[in-house]
C-alpha positions, -999 to 999 in steps of 0.1 A, spaced: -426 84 31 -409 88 -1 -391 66 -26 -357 71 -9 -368 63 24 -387 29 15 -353 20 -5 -334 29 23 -354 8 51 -356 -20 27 -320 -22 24 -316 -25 60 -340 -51 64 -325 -71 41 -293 -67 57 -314 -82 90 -325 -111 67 -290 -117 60 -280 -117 97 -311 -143 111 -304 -164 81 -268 -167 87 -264 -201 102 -292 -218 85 -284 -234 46 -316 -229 28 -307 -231 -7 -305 -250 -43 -281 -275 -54 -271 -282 -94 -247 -314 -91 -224 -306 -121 -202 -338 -139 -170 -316 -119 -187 -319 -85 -186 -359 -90 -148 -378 -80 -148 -411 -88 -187 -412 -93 -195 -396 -56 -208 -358 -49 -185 -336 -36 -206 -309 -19 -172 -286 -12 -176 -283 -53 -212 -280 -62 -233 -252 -71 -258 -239 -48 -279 -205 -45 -286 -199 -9 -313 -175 1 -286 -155 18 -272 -147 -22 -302 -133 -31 -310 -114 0 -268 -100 -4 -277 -93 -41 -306 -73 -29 -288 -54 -1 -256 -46 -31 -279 -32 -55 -298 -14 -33 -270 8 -23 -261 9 -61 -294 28 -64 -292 49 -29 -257 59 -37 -247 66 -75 -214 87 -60 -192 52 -56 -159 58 -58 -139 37 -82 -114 27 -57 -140 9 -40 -140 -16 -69 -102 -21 -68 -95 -50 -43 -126 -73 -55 -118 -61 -90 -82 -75 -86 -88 -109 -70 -118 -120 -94 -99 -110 -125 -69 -132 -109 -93 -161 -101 -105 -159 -142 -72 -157 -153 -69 -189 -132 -95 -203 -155 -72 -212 -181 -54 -241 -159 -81 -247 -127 -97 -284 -132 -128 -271 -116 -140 -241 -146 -181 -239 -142 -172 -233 -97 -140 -214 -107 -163 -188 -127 -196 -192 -102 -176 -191 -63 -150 -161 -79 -186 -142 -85 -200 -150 -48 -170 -142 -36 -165 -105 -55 -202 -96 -46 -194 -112 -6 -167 -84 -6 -186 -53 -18 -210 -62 0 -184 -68 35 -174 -33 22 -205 -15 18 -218 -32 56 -178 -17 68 -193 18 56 -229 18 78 -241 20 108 -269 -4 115 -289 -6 154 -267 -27 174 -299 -35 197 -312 -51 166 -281 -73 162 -272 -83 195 -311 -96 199 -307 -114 163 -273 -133 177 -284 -142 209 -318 -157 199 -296 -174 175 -277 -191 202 -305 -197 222 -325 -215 190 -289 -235 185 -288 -246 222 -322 -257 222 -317 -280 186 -282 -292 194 -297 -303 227 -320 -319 213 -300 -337 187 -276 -348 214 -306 -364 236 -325 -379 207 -291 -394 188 -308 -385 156 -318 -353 135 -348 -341 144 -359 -334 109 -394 -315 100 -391 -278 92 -360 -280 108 -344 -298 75 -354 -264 53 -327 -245 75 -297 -271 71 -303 -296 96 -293 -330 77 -308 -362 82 -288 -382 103 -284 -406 135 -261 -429 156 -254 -449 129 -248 -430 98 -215 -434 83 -188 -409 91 -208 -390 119 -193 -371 145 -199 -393 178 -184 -391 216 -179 -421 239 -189 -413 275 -192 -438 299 -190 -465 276 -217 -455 253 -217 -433 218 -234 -399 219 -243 -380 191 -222 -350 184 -248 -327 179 -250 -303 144 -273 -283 145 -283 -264 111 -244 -266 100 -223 -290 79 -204 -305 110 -204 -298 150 -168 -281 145 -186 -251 121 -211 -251 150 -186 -248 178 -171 -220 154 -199 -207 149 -209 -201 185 -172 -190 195 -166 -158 169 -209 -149 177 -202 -151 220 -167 -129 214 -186 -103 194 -212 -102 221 -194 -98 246 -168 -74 234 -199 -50 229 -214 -56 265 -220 -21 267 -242 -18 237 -262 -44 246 -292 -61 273 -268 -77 301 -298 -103 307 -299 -111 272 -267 -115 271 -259 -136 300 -288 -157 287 -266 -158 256 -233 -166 268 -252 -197 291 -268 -212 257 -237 -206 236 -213 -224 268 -235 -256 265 -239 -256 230 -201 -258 227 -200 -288 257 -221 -301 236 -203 -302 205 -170 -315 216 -152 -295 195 -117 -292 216 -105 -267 188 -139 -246 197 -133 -251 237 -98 -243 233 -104 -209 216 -132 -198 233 -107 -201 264 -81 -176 247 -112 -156 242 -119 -152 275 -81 -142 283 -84 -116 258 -115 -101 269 -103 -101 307 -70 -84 292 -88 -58 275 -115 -52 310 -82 -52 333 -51 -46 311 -61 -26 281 -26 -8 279 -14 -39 279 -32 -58 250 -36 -26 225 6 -19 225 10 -60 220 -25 -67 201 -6 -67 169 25 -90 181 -7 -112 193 -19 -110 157 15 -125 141 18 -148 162 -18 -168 159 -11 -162 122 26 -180 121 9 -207 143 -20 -212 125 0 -215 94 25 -238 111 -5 -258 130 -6 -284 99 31 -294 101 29 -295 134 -1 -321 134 24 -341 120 43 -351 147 11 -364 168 2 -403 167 -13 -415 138 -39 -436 160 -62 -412 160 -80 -414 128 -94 -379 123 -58 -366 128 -46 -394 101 -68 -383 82 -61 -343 82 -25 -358 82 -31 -379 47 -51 -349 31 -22 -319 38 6 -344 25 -12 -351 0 -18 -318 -13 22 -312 0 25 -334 -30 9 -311 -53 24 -282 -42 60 -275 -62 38 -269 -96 7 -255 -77 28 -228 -53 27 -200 -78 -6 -201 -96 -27 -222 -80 -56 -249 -84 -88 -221 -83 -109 -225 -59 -109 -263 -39 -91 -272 -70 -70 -292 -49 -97 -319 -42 -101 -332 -76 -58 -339 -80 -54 -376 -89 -33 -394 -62 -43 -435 -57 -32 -434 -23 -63 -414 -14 -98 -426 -8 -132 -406 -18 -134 -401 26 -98 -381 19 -114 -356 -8 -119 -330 16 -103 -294 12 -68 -291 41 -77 -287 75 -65 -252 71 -78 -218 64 -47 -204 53 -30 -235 34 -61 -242 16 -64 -204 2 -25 -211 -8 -37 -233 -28 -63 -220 -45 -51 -189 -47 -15 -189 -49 15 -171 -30 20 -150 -60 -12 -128 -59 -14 -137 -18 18 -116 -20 15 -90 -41 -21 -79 -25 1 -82 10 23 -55 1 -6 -36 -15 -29 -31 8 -14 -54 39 -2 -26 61 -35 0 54 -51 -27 68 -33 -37 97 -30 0 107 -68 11 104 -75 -22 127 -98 -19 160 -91 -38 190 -122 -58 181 -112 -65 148 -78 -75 160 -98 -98 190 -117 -115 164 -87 -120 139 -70 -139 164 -94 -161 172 -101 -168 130 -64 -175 131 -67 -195 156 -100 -216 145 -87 -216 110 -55 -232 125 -72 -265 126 -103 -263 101 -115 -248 67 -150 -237 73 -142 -206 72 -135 -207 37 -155 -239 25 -188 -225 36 -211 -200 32 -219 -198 69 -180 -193 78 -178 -170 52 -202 -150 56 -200 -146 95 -164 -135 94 -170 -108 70 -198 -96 89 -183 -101 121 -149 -80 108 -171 -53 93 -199 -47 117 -189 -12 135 
């Protein structure tokens, strides 16, 4: 075997690493003097190397060395939006993450692109995903039975230490006792409901590349896993999942010559979704609180709407009103990346590249756009974490 040949299956195996480590957090944290407000941690704003960086770095300059014909043009889009985010440098509160999450976030993209370019062993993937949701049944159910973390090795791959009684944790109340809203290895049971959602779709829209038993075995962990998470957000858009996918079996006609009105549509409601939160009771405190946080940051946004914060620069604005609970990015995908981004570069890349991409779309990438629409309607993991992150650029990518 030559030189090209080792480089070659090493890159690919490092793109498996990347894919089997996805929804764990092994990694190292450096609390900076910005990632403290009002003399608490702010994990949304701290520093931390994940193994998944390194195993991305490796899989980037790997095909750096395999392929020395790059075009330049594949440079353009990352090129454009990190120079914006430094230029942002010059007025973001938050400059050491400004400088170190603009960098993750140009290599995440070539390396989105590169992934977009290849064609990896979809039996490889499909058996990588569904043990996944198997191995996050199994620990969510046990979390949920034990009402605590289970901790051990388990802690290495993101569990946190928790139970019943930690303050702020995610808890149900059925028949008149608390449960334990299980986490798994992520931040919060909504990322794992996510999570579990956007991984079933992309199963299931390739059922012909794949082991029916596996999957089925799949689909019946990643169901209970999101029972057990309570996540009504997850439930909800696993449902319009299952429409879609019954559309596309029964009514393809149907759902290709509409997919893009579809597409629209979640995104106007997912951008409306916070304003619309609005109008529901205040008794509930977790929609208060999503409800305080967005008019908050509504506050902010006459001098903020052009240029932006940088990245999450919206958590360390000074307002009174708010307590240290409320500094959490909005409960938005799309109104959060407003913020940090700003409309003015949001708008100008629109009409760049906005229609190239909307016209090279497949029906899968439009089936799992929606549904990131739809779960970024209501959350902002999939910009706040490196698990989101990561699985919705592999996710959109993956051929």
């Amino acid at each position: 075997m030559d030189k090209l040949q080792i480089l070659k299956k090493l890159q690919i195996l490092s793109f498996y690493l990347v894919l089997i480590l996805l929804p764990t957090q092994l990694g190292k944290h450096y609390w900076l003097s910005e990632s403290l407000v009002r003399g608490f941690r702010v994990d949304y704003v701290t520093i931390c190397f994940y193994l998944t960086d390194f195993l991305i770095l490796i899989f980037v300059s790997l095909e750096f060395l395999l392929n020395k014909k790059i075009k330049k043009q594949f440079f353009y889009l990352p090129l454009i939006i990190l120079t914006w985010n430094f230029i942002q440098l010059f007025w973001t509160p938050l400059k050491i993450f400004q400088v170190f999450f603009s960098v993750k976030v140009f290599i995440f993209l070539i390396f989105a692109l590169i992934v977009a370019r290849k064609k990896f062993n979809f039996s490889v993937i499909s058996k990588i995903f569904s043990f996944q949701l198997l191995f996050l049944f199994l620990l969510s159910l046990a979390q949920f039975l034990l009402t605590h973390s289970v901790d051990g090795i388990f802690y290495f791959l993101g569990e946190r230490r928790f139970n019943l009684l930690t303050p702020g944790i995610a808890q149900e109340n059925l028949g008149g006792r608390l449960w334990l809203r299980p986490y798994a290895t992520f931040s919060h049971p909504n990322v794992l409901a996510g999570y579990v959602v956007l991984v079933l779709t992309f199963l299931l829209l390739n059922l012909k590349k794949v082991n029916l038993k596996l999957v089925l075995i799949s689909l019946l962990a990643g169901i209970l896993t999101l029972m057990l998470t309570f996540s009504v957000a997850g439930m909800a858009v696993f449902l319009i999942a299952g429409i879609l996918l019954l559309l596309l079996k029964f009514k393809e006609g149907f759902l290709l010559q509409n997919s893009k009105k579809m597409l629209l549509l979640s995104l106007v409601f997912s951008f409306l979704a916070p304003i619309l939160l609005l109008l529901f009771s205040d008794n509930n405190e977790a929609v208060w609180l999503r409800n305080l946080i967005f008019l908050n940051n509504l506050q902010n946004l006459p001098q903020n709407f052009l240029l932006g914060v940088g990245w999450f620069g919206n958590l360390v604005l000074k307002n009174p009103n708010l307590s240290v609970k409320s500094v959490q990015p909005i409960h938005n995908f799309f109104w959060q990346l407003l913020f940090s981004v700003a409309i003015l570069p949001l708008a100008l890349l629109m009409v760049k590249y906005g229609r190239r991409f909307i016209n090279n779309l497949t029906k899968q990438q439009v089936i799992l756009l929606i549904l990131i629409c739809l779960l970024g309607a209501f959350d902002h993991y999939l910009l706040s974490s490196q698990q989101g992150i990561l699985l919705m650029l592999v996710l959109l990518c993956l051929k």
